[in-house]
C-alpha positions in Angstrom: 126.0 96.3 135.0 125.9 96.8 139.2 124.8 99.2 140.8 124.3 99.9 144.1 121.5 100.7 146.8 121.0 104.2 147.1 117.6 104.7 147.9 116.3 107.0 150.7 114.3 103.8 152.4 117.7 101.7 152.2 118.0 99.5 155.3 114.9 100.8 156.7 113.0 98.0 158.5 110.5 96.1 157.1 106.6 97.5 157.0 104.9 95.2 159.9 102.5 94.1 157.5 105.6 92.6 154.8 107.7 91.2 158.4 104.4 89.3 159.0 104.0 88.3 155.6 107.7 87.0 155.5 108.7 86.2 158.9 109.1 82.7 160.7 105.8 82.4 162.0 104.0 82.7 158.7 107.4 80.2 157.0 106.0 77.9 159.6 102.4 77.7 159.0 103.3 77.1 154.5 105.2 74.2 156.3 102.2 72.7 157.9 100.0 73.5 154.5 102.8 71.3 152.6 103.0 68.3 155.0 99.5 67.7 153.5 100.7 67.8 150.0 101.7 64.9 148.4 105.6 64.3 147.1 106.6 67.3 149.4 110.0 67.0 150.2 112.8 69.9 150.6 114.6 70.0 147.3 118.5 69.6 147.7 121.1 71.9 148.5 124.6 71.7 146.4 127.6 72.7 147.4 129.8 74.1 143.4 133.8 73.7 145.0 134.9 73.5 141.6 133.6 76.4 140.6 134.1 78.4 143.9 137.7 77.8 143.5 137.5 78.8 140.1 136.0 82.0 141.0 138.8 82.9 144.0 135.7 82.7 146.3 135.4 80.2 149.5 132.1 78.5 148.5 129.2 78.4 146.3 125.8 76.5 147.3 122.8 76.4 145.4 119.1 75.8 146.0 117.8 73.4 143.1 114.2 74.0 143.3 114.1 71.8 139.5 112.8 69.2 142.3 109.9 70.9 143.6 106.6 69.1 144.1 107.0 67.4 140.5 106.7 70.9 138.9 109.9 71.9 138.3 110.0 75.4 139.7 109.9 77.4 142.8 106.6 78.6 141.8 104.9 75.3 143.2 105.5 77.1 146.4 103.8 79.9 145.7 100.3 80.0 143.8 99.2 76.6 144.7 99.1 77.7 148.6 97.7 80.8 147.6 94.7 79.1 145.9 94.3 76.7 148.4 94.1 79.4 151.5 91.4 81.3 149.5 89.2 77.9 149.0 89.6 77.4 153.0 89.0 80.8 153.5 85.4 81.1 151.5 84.8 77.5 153.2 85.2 78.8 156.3 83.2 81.8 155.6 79.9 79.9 154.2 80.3 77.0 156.9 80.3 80.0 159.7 84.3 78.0 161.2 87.3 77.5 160.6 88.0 75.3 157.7 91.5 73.9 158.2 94.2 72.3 155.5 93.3 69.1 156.8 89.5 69.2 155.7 91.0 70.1 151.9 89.2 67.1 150.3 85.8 67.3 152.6 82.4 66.8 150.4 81.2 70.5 152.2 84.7 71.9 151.5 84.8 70.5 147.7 81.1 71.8 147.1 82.3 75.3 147.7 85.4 74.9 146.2 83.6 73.9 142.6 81.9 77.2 142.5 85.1 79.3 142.5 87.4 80.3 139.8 91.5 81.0 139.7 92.3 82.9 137.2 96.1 84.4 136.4 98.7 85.4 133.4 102.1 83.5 133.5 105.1 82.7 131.8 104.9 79.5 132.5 105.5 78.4 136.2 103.2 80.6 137.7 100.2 79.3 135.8 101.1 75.6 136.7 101.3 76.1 140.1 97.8 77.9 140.0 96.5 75.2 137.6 98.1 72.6 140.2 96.5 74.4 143.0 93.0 74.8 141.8 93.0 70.9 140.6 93.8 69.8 144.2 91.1 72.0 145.8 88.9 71.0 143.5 88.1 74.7 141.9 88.2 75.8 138.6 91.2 77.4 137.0 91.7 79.5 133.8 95.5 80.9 132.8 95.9 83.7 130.2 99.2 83.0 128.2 100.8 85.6 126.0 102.7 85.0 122.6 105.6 84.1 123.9 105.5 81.0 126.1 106.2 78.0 124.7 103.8 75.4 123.5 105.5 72.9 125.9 105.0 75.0 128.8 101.0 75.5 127.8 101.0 71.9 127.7 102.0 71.8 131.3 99.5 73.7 132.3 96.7 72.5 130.5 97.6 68.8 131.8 96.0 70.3 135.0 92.8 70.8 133.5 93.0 74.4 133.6 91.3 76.6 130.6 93.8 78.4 128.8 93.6 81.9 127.2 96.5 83.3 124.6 96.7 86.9 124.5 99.3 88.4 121.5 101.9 90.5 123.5 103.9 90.5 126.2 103.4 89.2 130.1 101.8 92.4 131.1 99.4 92.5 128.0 98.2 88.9 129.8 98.0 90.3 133.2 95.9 93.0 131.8 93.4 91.0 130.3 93.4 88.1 133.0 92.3 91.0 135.6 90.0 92.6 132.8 88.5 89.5 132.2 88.5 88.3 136.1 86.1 91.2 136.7 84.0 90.6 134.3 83.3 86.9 135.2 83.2 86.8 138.8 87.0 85.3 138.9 89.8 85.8 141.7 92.5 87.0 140.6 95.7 84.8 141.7 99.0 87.1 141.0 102.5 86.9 141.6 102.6 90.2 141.0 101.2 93.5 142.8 100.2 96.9 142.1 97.7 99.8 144.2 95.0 98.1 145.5 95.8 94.4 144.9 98.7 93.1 147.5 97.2 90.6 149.9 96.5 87.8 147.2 100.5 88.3 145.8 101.7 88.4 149.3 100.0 85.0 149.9 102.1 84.0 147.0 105.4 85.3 148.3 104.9 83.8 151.7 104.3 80.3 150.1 108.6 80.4 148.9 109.5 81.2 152.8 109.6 77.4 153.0 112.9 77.8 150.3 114.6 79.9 152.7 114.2 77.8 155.7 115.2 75.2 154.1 118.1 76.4 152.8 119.2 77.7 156.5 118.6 74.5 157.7 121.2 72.7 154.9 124.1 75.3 154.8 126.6 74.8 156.7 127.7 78.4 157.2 125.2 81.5 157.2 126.7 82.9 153.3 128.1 86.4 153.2 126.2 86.9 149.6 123.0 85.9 148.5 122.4 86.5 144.1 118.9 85.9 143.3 117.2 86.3 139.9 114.2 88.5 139.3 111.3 89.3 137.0 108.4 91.0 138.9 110.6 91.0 142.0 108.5 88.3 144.2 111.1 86.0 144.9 114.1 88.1 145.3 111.9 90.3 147.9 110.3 86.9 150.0 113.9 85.6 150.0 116.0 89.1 151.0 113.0 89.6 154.0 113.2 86.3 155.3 116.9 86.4 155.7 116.6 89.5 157.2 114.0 88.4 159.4 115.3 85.4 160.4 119.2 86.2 160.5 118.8 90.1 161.2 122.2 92.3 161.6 124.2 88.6 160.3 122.3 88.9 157.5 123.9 88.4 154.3 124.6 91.2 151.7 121.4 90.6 148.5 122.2 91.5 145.2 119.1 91.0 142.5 120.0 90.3 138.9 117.5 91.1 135.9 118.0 90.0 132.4 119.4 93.2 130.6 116.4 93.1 128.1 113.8 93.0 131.4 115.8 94.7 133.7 112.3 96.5 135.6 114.3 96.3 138.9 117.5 97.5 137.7 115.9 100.5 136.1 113.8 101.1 139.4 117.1 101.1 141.4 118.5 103.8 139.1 115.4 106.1 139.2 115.0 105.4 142.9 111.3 104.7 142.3 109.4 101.4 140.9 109.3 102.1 136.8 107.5 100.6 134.6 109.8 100.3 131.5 109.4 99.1 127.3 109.4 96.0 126.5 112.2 95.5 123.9 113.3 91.7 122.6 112.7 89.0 124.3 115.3 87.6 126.3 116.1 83.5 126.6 115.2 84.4 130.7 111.8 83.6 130.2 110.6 82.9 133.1 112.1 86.9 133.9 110.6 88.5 130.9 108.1 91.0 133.2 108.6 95.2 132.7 107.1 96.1 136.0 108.2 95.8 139.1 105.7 93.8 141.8 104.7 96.7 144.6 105.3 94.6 147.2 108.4 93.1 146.3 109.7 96.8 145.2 108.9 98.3 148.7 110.8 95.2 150.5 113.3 95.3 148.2 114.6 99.0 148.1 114.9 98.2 152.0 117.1 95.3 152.0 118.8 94.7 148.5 122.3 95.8 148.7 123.1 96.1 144.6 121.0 95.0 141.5 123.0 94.2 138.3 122.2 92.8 135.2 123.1 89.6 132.8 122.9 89.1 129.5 121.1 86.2 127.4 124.6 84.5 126.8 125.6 84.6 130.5 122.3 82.8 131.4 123.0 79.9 129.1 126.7 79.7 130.0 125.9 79.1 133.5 123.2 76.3 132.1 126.1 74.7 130.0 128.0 74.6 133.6 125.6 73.4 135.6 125.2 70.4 133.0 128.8 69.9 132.3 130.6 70.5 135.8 134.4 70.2 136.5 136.0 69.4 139.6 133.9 67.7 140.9 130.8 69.4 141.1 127.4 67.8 140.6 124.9 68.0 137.7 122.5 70.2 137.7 119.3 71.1 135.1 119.1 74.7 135.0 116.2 75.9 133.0 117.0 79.5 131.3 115.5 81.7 133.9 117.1 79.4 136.8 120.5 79.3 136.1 120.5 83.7 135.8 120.9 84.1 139.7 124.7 81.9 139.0 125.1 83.7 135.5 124.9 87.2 138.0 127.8 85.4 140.8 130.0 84.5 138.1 130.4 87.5 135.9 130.4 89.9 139.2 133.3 87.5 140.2 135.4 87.8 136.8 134.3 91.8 136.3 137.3 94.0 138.9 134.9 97.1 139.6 131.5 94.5 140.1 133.5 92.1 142.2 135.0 95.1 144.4 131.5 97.0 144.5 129.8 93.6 145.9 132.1 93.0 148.1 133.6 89.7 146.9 136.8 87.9 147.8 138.1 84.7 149.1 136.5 84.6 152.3 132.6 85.1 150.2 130.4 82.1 151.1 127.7 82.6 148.3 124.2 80.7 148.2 122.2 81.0 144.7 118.7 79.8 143.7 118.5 77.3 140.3 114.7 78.4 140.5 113.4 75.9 137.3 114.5 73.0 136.2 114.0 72.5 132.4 110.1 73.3 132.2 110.5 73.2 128.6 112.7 70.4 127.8 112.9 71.6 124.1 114.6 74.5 124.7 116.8 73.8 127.0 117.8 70.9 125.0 118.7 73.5 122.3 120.6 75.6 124.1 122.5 73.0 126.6 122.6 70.4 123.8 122.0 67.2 126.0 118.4 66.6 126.8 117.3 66.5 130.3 117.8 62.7 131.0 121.5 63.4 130.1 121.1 62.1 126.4 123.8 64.3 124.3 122.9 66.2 121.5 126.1 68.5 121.1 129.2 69.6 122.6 128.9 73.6 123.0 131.5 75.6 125.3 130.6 75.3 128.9 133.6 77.5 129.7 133.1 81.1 131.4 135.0 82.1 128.2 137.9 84.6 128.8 136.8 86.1 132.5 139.5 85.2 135.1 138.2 86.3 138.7 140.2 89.3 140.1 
């Protein structure tokens, strides 16, 4: 269930190519892109007491990104400013200057901008925020979906005029055919993931959810001792882990990644000591985490900084939903979708497990900051599994309890 960092590059620094990707400087400039971006605002910061105390921990805060540029996810962050820098950046090529942000909706800028097409695979939130992205510059946009993301979540994405392919398979049957298909069309290839010979367009990505992490600095009250953050292909654990490294150095907290158990690409890597690619079993509620392969990128930064990696299962994921939802104590509501809610799910069973609570270096004095990295992007589902919709209208009663763990 935990394990450890035992790999020979563990608590190396930072490649200078990833430090500049991740560092202040480049947080800074995805600041400036976003104060031209309508609705952007930083999303809250929660403080859980209730369930801190609950937990024999000191505090619990947690990042809800559900309010993120009217998208629901972290994601917003990420391929949006990704597709907008490569419009500017073809702009500024054929208009021989600089294009800046501010010239985003210029007639020479847009003219340009028609003539090129995004193109990506997604569960869900990635493709939106591409689909989003592409809409604002005015370009073209066409997502690959695989079999199983929901028919809400293609909605979503469609609403942003995007063309969208379904592939049968998995995530990385999608990704294969979006870059198959890219190449044969003359399309650029917007990833959140990376692999030999494709990083700078995924690092784009990555850089764009800086803007989380200096946020959440800037709203804690106390730098946190822990830091769990959920994972599929890697990129957000990695862009949030070298940030805080970056920006906090030897205070920096200690990073523990969680993977769904039936996706676990990042836990397996840890145990082999090398990125794997592994089988894709059954599908796990964690939707949004449902990827086999580890990113590159966020492998390399991650078998630097990530202190342990551990796994949840689907029923821990929807547990910490049910809480979030139904709080005690005092603590606030909060609309978790299945994949945000795993980075808690990981907090609160290493809390109530004796040898995962003493291996990650929990006790009363652990300040802990988590990510709720989606609200409910498919309001079906999590309807089903919460059993009150997301405006708070009841539809059952299930346990919200943590069940039978007591902390140690």
């Amino acid at each position: 269930m935990y394990i450890p960092n035992r790999h020979i590059d563990f608590r190396k620094p930072l490649s200078p190519g990833d430090a500049d990707t991740l560092g202040v400087a480049a947080a800074l400039e995805v600041e400036r892109f976003l104060s031209f971006r309508e609705h952007h605002a930083p999303t809250p910061l929660h403080s859980l007491p209730g369930l801190a105390a609950e937990l024999s921990i000191e505090a619990i805060h947690i990042k809800d990104e559900g309010h993120r540029l009217g998208l629901g996810s972290f994601k917003a962050l990420g391929g949006a400013y990704a597709v907008i820098r490569l419009v500017l950046e073809e702009a500024s090529k054929q208009l021989a200057r600089q294009v800046d942000v501010s010239e985003l909706h210029a007639a020479e800028v847009r003219a340009i901008a028609e003539k090129m097409t995004m193109a990506c695979a997604t569960d869900g939130n990635h493709g939106r925020s591409v689909a989003q992205g592409a809409q604002l510059a005015g370009a073209k946009a066409v997502i690959l979906v695989h079999a199983g993301v929901s028919a809400e979540r293609v909605a979503a994405i469609a609403n942003f005029g995007a063309q969208m392919i379904h592939v049968e398979g998995t995530y990385d049957d999608s990704l294969a055919e979006a870059t198959n298909r890219a190449a044969a069309n003359g399309w650029i290839v917007v990833s959140d993931t990376s692999w030999p010979g494709y990083e700078r367009i995924p690092a784009m990505v990555m850089q764009g959810y800086t803007v989380m992490v200096r946020e959440a600095l800037q709203q804690l009250p106390e730098t946190p001792t822990h830091v769990f953050v959920q994972a599929g292909v890697g990129g957000i654990a990695a862009a949030v882990a070298g940030h805080l490294a970056i920006a906090l150095g030897a205070n920096r907290p200690r990073f523990i990644v969680v993977d769904p158990s039936r996706a676990a690409c990042l836990f397996e890597s840890a145990k082999a000591g090398h990125a794997v690619k592994i089988a894709a079993s059954e599908p796990t509620v964690m939707a949004m985490l449902e990827c086999y392969q580890p990113s590159q990128i966020a492998w390399r930064i991650l078998s630097r900084l990530a202190d342990g990696f551990m796994i949840v299962e689907d029923a821990d994921a929807v547990a910490a939903m049910n809480r979030l939802a139904r709080p005690v104590a005092g603590d606030p509501v909060i609309i978790a979708g299945e994949s945000g809610a795993a980075g808690l799910a990981g907090l609160v069973l290493a809390a109530t497990t004796a040898d995962t609570r003493k291996l990650a270096g929990l006790d009363r004095a652990s300040r802990v900051f988590v990510i709720n990295t989606e609200g409910a992007t498919d309001p079906g589902r999590y309807a089903e599994l919460v059993g009150i919709r997301p405006d708070g209208t009841p539809i059952a009663a299930p346990d919200t309890s943590v069940g039978d763990r007591k902390p140690y």
